[in-house]
Backbone bond lengths (Angstrom), bond angles and torsions (degrees), N, CA, C in turn:
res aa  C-N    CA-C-N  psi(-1)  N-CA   C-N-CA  omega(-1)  CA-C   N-CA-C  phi
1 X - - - 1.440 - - 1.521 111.39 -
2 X 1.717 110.40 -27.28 1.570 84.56 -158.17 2.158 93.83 -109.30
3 X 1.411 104.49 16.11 1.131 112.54 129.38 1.803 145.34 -51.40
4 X 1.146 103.89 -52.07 1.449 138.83 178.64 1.623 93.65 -63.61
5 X 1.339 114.62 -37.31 1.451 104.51 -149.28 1.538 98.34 -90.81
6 X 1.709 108.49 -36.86 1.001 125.29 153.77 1.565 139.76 -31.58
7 X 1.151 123.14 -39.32 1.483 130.50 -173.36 1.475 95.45 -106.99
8 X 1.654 122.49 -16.16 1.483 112.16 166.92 1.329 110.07 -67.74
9 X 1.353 95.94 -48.34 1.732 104.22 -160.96 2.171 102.10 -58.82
10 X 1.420 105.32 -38.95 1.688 106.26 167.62 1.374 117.06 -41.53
11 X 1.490 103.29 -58.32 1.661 122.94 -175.20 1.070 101.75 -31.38
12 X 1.599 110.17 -57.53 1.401 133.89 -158.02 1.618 126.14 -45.23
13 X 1.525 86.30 -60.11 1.554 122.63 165.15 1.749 114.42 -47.30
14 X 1.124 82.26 -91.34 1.476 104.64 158.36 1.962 123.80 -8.18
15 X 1.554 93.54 -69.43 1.569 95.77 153.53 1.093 146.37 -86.43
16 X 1.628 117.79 -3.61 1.506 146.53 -178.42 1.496 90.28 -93.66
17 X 1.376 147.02 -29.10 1.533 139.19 159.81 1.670 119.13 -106.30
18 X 1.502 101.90 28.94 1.518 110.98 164.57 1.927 102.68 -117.94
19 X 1.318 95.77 -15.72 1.601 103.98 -175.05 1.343 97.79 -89.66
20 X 1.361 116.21 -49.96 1.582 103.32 -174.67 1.674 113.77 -77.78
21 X 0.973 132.72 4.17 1.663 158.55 -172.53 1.611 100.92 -83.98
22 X 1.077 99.82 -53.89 2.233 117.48 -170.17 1.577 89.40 -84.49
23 X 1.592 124.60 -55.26 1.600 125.99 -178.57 1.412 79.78 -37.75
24 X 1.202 128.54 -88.34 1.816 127.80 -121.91 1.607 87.38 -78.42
25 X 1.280 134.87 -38.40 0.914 131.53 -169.97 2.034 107.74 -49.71
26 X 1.005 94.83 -66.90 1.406 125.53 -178.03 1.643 102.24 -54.40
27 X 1.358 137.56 -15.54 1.366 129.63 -168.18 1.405 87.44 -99.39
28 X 1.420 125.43 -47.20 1.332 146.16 172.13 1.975 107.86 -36.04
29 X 1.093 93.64 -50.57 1.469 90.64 -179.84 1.345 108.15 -83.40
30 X 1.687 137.97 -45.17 0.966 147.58 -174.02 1.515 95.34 -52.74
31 X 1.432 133.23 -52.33 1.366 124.88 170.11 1.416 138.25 -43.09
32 X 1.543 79.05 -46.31 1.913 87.08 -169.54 1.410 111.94 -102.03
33 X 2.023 119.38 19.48 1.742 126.70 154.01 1.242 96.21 -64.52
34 X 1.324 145.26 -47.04 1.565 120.04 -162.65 1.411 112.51 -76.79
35 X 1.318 123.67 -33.38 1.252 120.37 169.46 1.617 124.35 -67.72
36 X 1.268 100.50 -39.59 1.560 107.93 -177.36 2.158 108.74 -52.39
37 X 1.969 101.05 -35.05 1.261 110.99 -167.42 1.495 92.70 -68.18
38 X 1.101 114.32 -63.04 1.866 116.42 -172.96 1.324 106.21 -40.00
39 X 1.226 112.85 -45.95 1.837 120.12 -161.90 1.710 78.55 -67.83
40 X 1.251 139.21 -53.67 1.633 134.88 -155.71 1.315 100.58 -70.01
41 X 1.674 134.85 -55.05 1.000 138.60 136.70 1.509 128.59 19.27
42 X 1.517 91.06 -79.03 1.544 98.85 -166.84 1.315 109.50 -76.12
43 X 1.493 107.06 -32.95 1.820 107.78 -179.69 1.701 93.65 -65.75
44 X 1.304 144.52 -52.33 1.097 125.40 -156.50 1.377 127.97 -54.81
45 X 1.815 104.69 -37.72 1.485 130.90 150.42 1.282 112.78 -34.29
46 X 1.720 93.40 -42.81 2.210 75.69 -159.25 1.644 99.09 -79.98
47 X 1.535 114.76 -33.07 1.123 103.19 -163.55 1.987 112.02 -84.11
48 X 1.257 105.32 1.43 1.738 123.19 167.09 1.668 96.99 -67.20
49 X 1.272 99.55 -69.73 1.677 99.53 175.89 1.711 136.38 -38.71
50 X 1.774 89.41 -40.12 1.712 103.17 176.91 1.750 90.58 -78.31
51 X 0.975 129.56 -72.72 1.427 123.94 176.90 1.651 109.73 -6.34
52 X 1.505 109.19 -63.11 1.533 104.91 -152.43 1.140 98.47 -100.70
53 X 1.777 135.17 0.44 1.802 124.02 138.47 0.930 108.53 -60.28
54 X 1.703 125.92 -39.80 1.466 116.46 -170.03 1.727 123.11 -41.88
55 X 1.919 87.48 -61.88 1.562 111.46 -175.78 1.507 88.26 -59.68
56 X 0.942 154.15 -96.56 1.531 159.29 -113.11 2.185 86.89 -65.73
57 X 1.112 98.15 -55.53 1.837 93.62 174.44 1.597 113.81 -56.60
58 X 1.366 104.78 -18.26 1.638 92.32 170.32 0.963 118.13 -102.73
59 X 1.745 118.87 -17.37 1.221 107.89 178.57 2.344 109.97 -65.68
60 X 0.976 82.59 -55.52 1.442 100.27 174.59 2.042 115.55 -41.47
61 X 1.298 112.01 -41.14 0.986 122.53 -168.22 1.829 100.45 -93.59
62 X 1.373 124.41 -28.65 1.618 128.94 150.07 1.993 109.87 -51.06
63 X 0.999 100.30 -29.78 1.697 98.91 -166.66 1.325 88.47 -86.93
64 X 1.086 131.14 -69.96 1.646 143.06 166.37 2.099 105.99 -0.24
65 X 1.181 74.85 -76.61 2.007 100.90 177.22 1.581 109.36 -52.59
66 X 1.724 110.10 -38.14 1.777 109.37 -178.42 1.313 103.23 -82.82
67 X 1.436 131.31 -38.15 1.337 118.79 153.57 1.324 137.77 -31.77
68 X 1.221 106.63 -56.25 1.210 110.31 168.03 0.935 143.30 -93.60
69 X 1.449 132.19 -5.58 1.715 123.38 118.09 0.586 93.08 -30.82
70 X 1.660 154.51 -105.37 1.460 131.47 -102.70 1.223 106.55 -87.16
71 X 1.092 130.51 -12.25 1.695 130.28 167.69 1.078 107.00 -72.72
72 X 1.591 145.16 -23.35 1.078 152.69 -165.00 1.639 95.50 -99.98
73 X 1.174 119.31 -52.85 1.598 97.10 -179.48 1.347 127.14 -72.09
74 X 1.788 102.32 -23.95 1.857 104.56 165.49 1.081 103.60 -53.09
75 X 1.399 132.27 -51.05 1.399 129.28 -165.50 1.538 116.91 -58.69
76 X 1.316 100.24 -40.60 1.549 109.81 -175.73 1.577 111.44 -70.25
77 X 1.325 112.34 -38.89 1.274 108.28 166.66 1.048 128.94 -71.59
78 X 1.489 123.18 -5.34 1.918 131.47 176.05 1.662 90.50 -78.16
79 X 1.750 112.18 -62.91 1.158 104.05 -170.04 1.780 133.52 -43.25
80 X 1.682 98.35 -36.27 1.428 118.76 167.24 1.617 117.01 -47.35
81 X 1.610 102.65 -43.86 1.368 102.03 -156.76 1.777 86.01 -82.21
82 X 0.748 132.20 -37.59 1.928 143.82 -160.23 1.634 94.76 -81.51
83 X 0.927 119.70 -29.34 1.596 122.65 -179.95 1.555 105.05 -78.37
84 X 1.412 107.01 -53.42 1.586 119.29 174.44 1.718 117.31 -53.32
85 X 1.394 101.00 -34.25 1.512 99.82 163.88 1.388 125.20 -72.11
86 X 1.603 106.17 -47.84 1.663 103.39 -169.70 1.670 98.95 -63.84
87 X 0.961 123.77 -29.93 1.814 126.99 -158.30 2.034 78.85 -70.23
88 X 1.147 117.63 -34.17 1.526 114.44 -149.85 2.005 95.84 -72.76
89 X 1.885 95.34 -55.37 0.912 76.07 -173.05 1.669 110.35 -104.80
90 X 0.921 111.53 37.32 2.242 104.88 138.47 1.260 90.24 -75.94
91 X 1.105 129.46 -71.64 1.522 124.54 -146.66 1.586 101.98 -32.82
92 X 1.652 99.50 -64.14 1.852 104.57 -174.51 1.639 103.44 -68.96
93 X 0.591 98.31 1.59 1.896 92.14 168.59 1.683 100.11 -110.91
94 X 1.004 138.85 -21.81 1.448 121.78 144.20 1.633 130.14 -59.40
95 X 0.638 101.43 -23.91 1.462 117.24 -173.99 1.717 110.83 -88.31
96 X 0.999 117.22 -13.90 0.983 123.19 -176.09 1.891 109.09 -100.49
């Protein structure tokens, strides 16, 4: 019996410092959800913020690029028209 009483009384222990183990554990976490949310919080902010420098650098850097196509095709079309001449006049200077 005083075996019996023995491996209860361990049990006892045993789960009376597995209960207070999960308690402290568990107050521990219950503490540090409000902080953990702010800390999630603030990154979401920061990375909302990098987001909308991001977009604003692409928007800017898309206009950048349509510019310049279109400077590139005025150009291409000067060269066309200046090409269309010299071809014109070799031609009339062959001919001659």
């Amino acid at each position: 019996m005083d075996n019996r009483v023995s491996v209860t009384h361990n049990a006892f222990v045993d789960e009376s410092i597995d209960k207070s183990s999960f308690l402290c554990l568990k107050a521990r976490k219950d503490a540090a959800g409000p902080a953990r949310v702010a800390t999630l919080r603030e990154d979401a902010e920061r990375l909302q913020q990098k987001e909308k420098s991001l977009q604003s650098l692409y928007a800017e850097l898309e206009r950048e690029k349509n510019d310049a196509e279109q400077r590139v095709a005025i150009l291409e079309q000067q060269l066309m028209i200046e090409t269309k001449a010299l071809n014109e006049a070799a031609m009339q200077q062959e001919s001659l």
